[in-house]
C-alpha positions in Angstrom: 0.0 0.0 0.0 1.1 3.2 -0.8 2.5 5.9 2.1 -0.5 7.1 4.2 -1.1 10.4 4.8 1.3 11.4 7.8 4.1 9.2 6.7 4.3 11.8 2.8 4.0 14.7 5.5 6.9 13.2 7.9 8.9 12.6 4.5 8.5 15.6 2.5 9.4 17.7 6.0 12.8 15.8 6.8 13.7 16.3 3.4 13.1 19.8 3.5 15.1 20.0 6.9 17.9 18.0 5.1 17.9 20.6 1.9 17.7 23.5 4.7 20.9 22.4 6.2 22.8 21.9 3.1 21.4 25.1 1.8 22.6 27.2 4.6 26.5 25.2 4.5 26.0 23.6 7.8 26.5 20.3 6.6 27.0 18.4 3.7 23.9 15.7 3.3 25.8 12.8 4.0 27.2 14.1 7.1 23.9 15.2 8.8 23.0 13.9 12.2 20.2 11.8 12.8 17.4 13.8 14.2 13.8 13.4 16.0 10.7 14.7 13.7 7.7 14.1 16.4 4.6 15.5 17.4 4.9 17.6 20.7 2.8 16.0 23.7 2.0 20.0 24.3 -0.4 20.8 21.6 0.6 25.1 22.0 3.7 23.5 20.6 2.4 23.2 17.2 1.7 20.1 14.8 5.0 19.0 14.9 8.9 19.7 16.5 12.5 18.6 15.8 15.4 18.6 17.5 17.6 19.2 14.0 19.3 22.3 15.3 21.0 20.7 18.6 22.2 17.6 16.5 24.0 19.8 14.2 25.9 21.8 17.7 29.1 19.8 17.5 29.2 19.8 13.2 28.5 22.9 12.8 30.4 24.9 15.8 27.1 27.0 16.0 24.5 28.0 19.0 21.6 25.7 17.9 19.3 29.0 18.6 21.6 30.5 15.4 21.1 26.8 13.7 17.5 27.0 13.8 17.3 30.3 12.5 19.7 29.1 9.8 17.5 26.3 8.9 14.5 28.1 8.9 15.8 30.6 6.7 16.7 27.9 3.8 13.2 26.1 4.6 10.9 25.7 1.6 7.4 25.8 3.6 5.9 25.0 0.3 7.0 21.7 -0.1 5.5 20.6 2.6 2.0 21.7 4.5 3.7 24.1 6.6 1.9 27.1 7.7 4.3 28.5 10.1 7.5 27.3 11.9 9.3 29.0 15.3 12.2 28.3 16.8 11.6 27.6 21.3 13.9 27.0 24.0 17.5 25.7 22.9 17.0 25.3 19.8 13.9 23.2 18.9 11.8 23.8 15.9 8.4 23.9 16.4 5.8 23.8 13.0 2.1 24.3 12.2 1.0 22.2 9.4 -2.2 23.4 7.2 -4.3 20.5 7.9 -6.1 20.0 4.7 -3.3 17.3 4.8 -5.5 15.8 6.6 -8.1 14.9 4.4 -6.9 12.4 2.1 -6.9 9.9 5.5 -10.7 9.4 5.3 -10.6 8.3 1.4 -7.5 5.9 2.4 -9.6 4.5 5.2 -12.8 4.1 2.9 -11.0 2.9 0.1 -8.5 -0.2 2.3 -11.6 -0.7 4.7 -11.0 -3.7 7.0 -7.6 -3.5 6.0 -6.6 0.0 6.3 -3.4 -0.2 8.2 -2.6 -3.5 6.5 1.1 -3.2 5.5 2.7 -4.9 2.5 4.0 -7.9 2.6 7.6 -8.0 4.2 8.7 -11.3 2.9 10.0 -12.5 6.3 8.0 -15.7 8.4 7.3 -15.8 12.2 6.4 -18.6 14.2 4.9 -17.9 17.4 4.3 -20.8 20.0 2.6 -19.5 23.0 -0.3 -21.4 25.3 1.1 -25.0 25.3 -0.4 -25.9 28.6 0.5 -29.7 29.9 -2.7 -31.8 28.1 -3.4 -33.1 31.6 -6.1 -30.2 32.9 -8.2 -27.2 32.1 -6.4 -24.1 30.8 -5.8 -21.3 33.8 -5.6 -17.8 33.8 -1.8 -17.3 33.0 -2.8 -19.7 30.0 -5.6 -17.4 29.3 -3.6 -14.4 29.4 -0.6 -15.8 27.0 -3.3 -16.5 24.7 -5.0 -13.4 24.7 -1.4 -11.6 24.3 -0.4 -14.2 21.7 -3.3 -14.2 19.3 -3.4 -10.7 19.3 0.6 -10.4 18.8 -0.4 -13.0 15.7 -3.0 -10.6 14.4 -0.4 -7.8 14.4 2.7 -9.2 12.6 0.9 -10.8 10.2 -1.1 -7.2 9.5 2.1 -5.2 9.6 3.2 -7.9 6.4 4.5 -10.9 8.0 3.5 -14.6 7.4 2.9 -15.4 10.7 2.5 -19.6 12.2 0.7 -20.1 15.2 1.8 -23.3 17.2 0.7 -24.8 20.6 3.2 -27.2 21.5 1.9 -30.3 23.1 3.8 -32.1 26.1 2.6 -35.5 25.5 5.8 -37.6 26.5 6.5 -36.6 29.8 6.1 -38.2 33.4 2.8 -35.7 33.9 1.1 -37.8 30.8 2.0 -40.9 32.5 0.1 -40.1 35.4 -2.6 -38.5 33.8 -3.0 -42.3 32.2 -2.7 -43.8 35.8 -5.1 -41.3 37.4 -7.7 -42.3 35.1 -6.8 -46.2 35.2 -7.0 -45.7 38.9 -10.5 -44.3 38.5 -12.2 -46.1 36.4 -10.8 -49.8 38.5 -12.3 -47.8 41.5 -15.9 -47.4 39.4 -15.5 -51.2 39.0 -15.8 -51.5 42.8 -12.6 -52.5 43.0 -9.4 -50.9 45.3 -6.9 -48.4 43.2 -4.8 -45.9 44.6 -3.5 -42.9 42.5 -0.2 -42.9 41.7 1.7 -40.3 44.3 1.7 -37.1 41.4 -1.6 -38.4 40.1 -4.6 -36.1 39.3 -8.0 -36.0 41.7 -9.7 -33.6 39.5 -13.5 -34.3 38.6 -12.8 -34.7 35.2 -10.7 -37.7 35.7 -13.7 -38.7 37.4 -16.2 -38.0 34.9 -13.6 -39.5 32.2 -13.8 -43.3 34.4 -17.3 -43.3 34.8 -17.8 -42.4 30.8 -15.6 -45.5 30.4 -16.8 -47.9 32.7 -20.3 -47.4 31.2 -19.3 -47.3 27.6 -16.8 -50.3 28.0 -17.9 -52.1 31.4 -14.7 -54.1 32.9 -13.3 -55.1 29.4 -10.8 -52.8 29.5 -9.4 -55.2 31.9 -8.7 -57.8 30.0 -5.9 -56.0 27.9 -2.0 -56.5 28.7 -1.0 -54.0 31.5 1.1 -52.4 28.6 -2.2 -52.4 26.1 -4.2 -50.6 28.7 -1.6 -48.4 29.9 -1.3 -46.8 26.3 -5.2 -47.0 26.0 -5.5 -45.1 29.2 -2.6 -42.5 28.1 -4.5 -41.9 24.3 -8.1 -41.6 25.5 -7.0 -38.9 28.3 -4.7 -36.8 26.0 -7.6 -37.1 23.3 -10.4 -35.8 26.3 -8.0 -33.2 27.7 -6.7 -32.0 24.4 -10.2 -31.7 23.1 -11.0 -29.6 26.3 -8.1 -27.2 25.6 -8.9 -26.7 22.1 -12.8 -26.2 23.0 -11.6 -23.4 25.1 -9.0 -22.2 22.9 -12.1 -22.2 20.0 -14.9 -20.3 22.5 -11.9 -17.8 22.9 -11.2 -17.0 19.3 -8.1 -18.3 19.4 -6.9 -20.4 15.8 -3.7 -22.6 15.5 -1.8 -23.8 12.4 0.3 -26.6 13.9 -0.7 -28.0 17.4 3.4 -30.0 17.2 3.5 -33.1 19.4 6.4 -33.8 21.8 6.2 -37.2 21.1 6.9 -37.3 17.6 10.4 -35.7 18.5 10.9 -39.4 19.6 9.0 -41.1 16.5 11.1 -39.2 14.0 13.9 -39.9 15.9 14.6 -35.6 16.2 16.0 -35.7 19.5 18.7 -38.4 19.0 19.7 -36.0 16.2 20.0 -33.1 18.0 22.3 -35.2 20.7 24.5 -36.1 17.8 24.4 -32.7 16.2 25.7 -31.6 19.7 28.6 -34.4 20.1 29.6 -33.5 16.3 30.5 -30.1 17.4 31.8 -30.9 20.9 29.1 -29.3 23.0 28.8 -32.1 24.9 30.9 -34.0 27.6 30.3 -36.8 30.4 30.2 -36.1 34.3 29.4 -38.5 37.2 27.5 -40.5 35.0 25.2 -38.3 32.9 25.6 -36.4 29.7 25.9 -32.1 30.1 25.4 -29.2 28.1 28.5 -26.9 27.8 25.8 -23.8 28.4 28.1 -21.4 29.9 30.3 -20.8 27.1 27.2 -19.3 25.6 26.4 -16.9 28.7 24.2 -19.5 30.8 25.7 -19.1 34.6 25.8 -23.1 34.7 25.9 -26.1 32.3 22.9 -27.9 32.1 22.9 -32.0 32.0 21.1 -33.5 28.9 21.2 -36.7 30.4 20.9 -37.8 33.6 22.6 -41.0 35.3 20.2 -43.3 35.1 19.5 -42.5 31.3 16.8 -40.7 31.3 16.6 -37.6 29.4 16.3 -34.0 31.4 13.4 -31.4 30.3 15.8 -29.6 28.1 16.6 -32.6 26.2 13.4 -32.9 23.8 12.9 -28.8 24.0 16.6 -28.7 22.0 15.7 -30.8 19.6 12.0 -28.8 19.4 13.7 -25.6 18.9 16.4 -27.3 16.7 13.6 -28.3 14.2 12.4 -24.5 14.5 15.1 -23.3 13.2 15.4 -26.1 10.5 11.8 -25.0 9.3 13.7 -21.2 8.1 11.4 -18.8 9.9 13.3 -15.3 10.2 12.1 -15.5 13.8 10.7 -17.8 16.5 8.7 -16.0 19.1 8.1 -17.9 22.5 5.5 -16.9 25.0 6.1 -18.3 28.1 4.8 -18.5 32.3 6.3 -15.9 34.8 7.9 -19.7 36.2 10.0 -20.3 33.1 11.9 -16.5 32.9 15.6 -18.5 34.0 14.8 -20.9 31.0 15.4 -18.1 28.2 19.6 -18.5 28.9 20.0 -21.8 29.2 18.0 -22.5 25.2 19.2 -19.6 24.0 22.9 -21.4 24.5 21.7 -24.8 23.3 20.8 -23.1 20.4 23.7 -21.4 19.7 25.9 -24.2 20.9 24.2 -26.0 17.5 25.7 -23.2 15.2 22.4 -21.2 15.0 20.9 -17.3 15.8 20.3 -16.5 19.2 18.8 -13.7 18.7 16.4 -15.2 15.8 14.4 -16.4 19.3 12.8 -14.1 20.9 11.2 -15.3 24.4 8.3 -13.2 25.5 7.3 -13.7 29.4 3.4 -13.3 30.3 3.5 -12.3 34.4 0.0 -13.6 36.4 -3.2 -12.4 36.9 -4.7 -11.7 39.7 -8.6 -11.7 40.2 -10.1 -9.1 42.0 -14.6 -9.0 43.0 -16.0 -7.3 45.5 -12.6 -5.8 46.2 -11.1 -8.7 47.2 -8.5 -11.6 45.6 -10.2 -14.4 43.9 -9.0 -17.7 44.2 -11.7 -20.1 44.3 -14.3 -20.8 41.4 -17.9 -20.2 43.4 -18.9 -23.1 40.9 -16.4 -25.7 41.5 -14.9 -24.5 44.7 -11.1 -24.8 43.1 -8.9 -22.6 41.5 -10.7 -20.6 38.5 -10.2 -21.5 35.0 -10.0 -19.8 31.7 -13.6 -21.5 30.9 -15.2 -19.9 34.6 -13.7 -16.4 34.0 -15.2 -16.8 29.9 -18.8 -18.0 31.4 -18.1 -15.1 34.5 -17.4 -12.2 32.4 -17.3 -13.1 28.8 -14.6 -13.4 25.8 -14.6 -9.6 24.9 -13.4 -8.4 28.5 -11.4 -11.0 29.3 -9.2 -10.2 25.4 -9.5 -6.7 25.9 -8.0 -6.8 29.3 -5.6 -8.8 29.5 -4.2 -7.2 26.4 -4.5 -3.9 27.9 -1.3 -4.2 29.6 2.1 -5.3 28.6 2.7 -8.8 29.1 5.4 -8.3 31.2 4.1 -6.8 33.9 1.9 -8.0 36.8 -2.4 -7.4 35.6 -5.0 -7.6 38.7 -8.4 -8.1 36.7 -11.1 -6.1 37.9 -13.9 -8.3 37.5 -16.7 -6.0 38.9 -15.1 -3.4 36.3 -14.9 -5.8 33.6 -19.2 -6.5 33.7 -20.0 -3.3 34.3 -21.8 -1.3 31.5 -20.4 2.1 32.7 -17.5 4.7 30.9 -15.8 3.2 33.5 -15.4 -0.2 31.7 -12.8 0.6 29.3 -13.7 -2.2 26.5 -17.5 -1.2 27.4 -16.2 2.5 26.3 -14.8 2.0 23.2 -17.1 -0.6 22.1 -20.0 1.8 23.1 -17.8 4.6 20.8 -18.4 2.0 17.4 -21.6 1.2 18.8 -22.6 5.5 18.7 -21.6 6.0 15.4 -23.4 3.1 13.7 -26.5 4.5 15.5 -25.6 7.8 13.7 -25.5 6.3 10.5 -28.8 4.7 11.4 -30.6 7.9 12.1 -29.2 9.4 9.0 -30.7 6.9 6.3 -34.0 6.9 8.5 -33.8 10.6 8.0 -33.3 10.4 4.0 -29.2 11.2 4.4 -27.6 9.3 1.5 -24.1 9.0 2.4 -22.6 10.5 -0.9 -19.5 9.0 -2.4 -16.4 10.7 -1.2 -15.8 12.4 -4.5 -18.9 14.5 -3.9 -18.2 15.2 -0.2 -16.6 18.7 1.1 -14.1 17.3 3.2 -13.0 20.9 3.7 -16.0 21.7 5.7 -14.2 19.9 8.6 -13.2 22.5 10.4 -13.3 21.8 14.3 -10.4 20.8 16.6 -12.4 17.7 17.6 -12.2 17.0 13.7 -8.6 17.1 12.8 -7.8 15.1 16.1 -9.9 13.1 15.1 -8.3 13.1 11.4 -4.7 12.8 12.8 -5.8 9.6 15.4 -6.7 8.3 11.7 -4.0 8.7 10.3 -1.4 6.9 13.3 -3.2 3.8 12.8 -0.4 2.6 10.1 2.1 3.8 12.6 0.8 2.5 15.8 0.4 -1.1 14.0 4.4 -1.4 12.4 5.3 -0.1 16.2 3.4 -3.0 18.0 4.6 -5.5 15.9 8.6 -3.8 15.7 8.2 -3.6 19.5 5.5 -7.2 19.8 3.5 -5.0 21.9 -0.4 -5.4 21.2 -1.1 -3.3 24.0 -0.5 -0.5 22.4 -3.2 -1.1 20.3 -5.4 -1.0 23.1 -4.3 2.2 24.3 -4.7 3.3 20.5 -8.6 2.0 20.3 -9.2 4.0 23.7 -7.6 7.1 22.8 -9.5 7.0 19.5 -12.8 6.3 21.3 -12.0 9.1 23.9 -11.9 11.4 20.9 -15.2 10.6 19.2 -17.3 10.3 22.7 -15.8 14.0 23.0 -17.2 14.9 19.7 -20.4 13.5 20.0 -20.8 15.9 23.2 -19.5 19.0 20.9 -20.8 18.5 17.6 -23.8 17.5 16.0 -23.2 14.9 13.0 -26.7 15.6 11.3 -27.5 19.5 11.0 -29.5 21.3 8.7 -26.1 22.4 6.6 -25.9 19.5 4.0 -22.4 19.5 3.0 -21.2 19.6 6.5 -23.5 16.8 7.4 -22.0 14.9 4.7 -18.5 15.6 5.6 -19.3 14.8 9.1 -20.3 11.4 8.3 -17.8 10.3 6.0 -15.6 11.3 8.9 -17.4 9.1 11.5 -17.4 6.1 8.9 -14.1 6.1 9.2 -13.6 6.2 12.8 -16.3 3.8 13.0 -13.6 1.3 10.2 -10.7 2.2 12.4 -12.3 1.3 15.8 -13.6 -2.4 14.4 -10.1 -2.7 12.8 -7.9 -2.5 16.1 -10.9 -4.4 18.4 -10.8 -7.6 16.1 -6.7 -7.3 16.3 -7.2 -7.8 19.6 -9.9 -10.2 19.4 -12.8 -8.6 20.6 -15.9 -7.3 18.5 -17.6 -4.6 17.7 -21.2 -4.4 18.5 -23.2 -2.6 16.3 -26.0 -1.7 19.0 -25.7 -1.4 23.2 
């Protein structure tokens, strides 16, 4: 897609700055500084500043006051949509733009629609993994959260031009899916009437319960008559099948896809992790100690080295995750995003070396860490489910408070840091409610656009509207939230920060509820009535645009 509208005006200025310089001989073009073109959080400031004079201090052996005037002197303010330019403080340069530049944002939003924003493609691939919860139990709120963070990360990089794989990888070899098989063996022998102890990490949950009776009515006791090693796999595929499908129900009800759901245990079919143990050998990463079989980590900045294989054979947790992340890297993506628990932050070293010790990137994985949630009702913690009286799930907070607060608010922050969930705040249907705010914003202009056609307003095609009969300050900030959209999406994905978006989408609904209260859309001036509406079309576009990035939707009635 072709530049939007503040992008030509950010260009076209820097050039003139660059051609002011060289103009007034205080630099040549390839020896000017690097220098700041933003718009001043002080709106008395103008449209937008630049810091061009102080960079050029040292070059050109000048007062950057005396710089500034230099470089206003040799500006062409018709190049660009200047109006006027001053010089404040040390140095900065301070410009009002004539904001019929404006303008041209609400045809690029009509014309792109849902994908207004959308950048072209960028030609690199990212896999993300994130979720991949043990099959052995319902999905929690840290779960919840990394997939709210993750699908909406998803959404962004492949929007800013990426092709983007979503993968949930599934631990399905371990010693937890072994006693998920026992737990449920256990149960359904005690359904039979007879005596069966869980093993000593087995799991008591009433779904293990539910799966034994299920069994023991749909098969009766002929389950028993299969080898102990027969039923033991039986046991181990029917739970990771019920638990699996559990996950992926959730997962579904909370609008979250996958590409590739990647199975630990066909590391072991296709024989992946005995090649990554070689690959290590090969290159002398590897040595033996008391018995087991280490990782030479620290030569790659881990603060210890890490044993592969222990002394009685069996492999560590990091043995299958190498060769995991070994086959990532032999898939080619540019980068390999990981979102992973607040519990798993000292992991990042210790496969960042394995990875490197194998001859690849570092730095093409990037390791994202979700911190918990905390629960808040009534103005206390939550901890218990009032349904089930243990801890809540992703599926009680979804029946609770719904998929739409849950996305938006646990987006809302970065992932990073620590989120207490307001859960009185999150079902209320107050301006208080953030996501009820700006939902209520796209929900207020489609009941515009309503009362329009019932009042015989034909929305005109663009061509025919007077977009210069937008006039008020409400309307080119409005105009200018527009046109940042572009921006704000190639800076969440540059910085994988969704949560930006969300402070975008409230900004931009801030704006509008604030013109609503100091304009009317529909007057008895046609033109501006017109004009007015093509402008809250837009809006309306931009809103739904950045809520379904995040996963939430856009109601067209409260």
């Amino acid at each position: 897609m072709s530049q939007n509208v503040l992008e030509q005006v950010y260009t076209t200025i820097r050039e003139g700055i660059a051609d002011a310089v060289v103009a007034a001989g205080l630099a040549a073009r390839e020896d000017l500084p690097e220098f700041v073109l933003e718009v001043p959080r002080d709106k008395s400031h103008g449209d937008l500043a630049t810091n061009a004079a102080m960079q050029l201090t040292k070059l050109a052996r000048k007062n950057p006051r005396q710089i500034a005037e230099a470089i206003l002197e040799h500006l062409d303010h018709n190049k660009a949509s200047i109006l006027s330019a001053d010089i404040a403080g040390p140095g900065f340069i301070n410009f009002r733009l004539d904001r019929a530049y404006l303008y041209p944002v609400i045809g690029q939003v009509q014309l792109a629609g849902e994908n207004y924003g959308r950048a072209e493609s960028t030609g690199k691939r990212v896999e993300i993994e994130f979720v991949s919860a043990n099959p052995t139990g319902n999905l929690h709120l840290g779960h919840a959260r990394g997939a709210a963070v993750g699908d909406a990360l998803c959404n962004v990089l492949d929007f800013a031009g990426n092709e983007v794989t979503r993968e949930y990888y599934i631990n399905d070899a371990g010693a937890q899916v072994n006693n998920l098989a026992k737990s449920i063996e256990a149960r359904y022998r005690q359904q039979l009437g007879q005596q069966a102890e869980l093993p000593e990490d087995g799991y008591h949950g009433e779904d293990i319960i539910g799966f034994a009776r299920e069994l023991s009515a749909e098969r009766g006791d002929t389950l028993l008559a299969m080898t102990d090693e027969e039923r033991f796999a039986f046991f181990k595929a029917y739970g990771l099948e019920r638990e699996l499908g559990k996950i992926k129900r959730d997962l579904e009800r909370f609008r979250v896809p996958f590409d590739l759901w990647y199975s630990e245990t066909s590391l072991y079919e296709k024989g992946l992790v005995t090649q990554a143990l070689d690959a290590l050998r090969e290159k002398g990463q590897v040595y033996e100690e008391e018995g087991a079989t280490w990782l030479n980590t620290t030569a790659y900045g881990d603060d210890k080295n890490r044993v592969l294989i222990k002394n009685d054979g069996s492999y560590t947790y990091l043995t299958p995750d190498v060769a995991y992340h070994r086959d990532k890297y032999g898939r080619g993506y540019d980068t390999m995003i990981n979102i992973w628990g607040a519990d798993h932050h000292g992991y990042i070293p210790r496969m960042k070396a394995a990875m490197e010790a194998l001859g690849n990137d570092p730095n093409k994985l990037v390791v994202l860490i979700a911190q918990m949630v905390s629960l808040f009702q009534n103005g206390e913690k939550v901890k218990m489910s009032k349904r089930t009286g243990k801890a809540v799930t992703m599926e009680d907070l979804m029946d609770e408070v719904g998929v739409d607060a849950i996305r938006y608010f646990f987006t809302m922050r970065s992932m990073d840091s620590h989120l207490d969930f307001d859960m009185d705040l999150a079902v209320s249907t107050s301006n208080e409610n953030p996501v009820y705010y700006v939902q209520y914003a796209h929900a207020r202009i489609c009941s515009i656009l309503r009362q329009a056609q019932e009042q015989g307003v034909a929305l005109l095609s663009l061509d025919q509207v007077e977009l210069p009969r937008l006039t008020s300050e409400h309307e080119y900030d409005l105009m200018l939230k527009l046109a940042e959209f572009p921006q704000e999406i190639r800076q969440s994905a540059e910085q994988h920060a969704p949560h930006r978006l969300v402070r975008y989408v409230y900004e931009l609904a801030s704006q509008l509820h604030s013109y609503y209260r100091a304009e009317r859309a529909i007057t008895e001036d046609a033109a501006q009535t017109q004009a007015r509406l093509a402008l809250l079309d837009a809006v309306r576009t931009v809103i739904a645009n950045t809520l379904r990035l995040i996963g939430v939707s856009a109601p067209d009635r409260m």
